[in-house]
N, C-alpha and C positions, 0 to 999 in steps of 0.2 A: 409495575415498579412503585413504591412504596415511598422516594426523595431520602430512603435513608441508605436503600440498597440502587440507584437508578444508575443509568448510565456512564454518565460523569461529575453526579455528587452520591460520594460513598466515603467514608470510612474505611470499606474495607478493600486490601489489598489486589491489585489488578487480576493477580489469577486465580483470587477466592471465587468458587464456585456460586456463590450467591452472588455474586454481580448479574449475573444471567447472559453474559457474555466476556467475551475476552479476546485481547489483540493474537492473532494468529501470522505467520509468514504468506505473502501475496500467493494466492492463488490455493490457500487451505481454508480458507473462511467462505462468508455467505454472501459480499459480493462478487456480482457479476464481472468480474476483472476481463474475462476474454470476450464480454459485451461491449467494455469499455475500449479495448485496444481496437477491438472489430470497428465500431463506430470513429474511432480516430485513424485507423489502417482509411475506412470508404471515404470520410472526406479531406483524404490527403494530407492532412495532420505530419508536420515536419519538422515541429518544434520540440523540444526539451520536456523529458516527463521523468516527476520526480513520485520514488515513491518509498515511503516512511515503515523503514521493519522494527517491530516490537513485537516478542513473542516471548513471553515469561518461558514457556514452555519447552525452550529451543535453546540451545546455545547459540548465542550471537556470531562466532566463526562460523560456525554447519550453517546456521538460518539465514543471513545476510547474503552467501553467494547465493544459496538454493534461490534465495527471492529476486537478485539478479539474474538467473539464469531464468529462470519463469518468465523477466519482464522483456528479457531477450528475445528469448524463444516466440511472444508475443508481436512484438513492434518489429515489423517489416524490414525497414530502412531506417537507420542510427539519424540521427538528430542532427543537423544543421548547423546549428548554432549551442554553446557551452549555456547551461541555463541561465546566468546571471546577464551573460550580452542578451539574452534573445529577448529581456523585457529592459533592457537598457534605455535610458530616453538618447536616441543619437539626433 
């Protein structure tokens, strides 16, 4: 990367091809997401897990449930606590 085309200082549009990457729907890109559920599934992990869909590429209706269904299909047992209690100071 060059700082004119890098990662997140560009000019140019999120899903211009010369960025050298781009936001894709959970579980269509390069990381490891079912490394990450796996390691939060083994040490009991029961908390609230958020995850941010952008995909130039997709419609937002079709791509948003697909990447909730993915995160489902992942995480074991539903969450505990609603995200904003679970870091609450009580």
């Amino acid at each position: 990367f060059d700082g004119r085309n890098g990662r997140l200082s560009s000019h140019l549009p999120w899903d211009d091809p010369r960025r050298g990457w781009t936001f894709v729907s959970a579980g269509l890109g390069d990381a490891d997401l079912d490394g990450y559920f796996r390691a939060l599934n083994q040490i009991g992990y029961t908390g609230p897990i958020s995850i941010e869909w952008e995909d130039s590429g997709m419609d937002r209706l079709h791509g948003a449930p697909l990447a909730l269904k993915y995160a489902r299909e992942h995480v074991y047992d539903l969450p505990e606590s609603a995200f904003d209690s679970h870091f609450s100071n009580r």
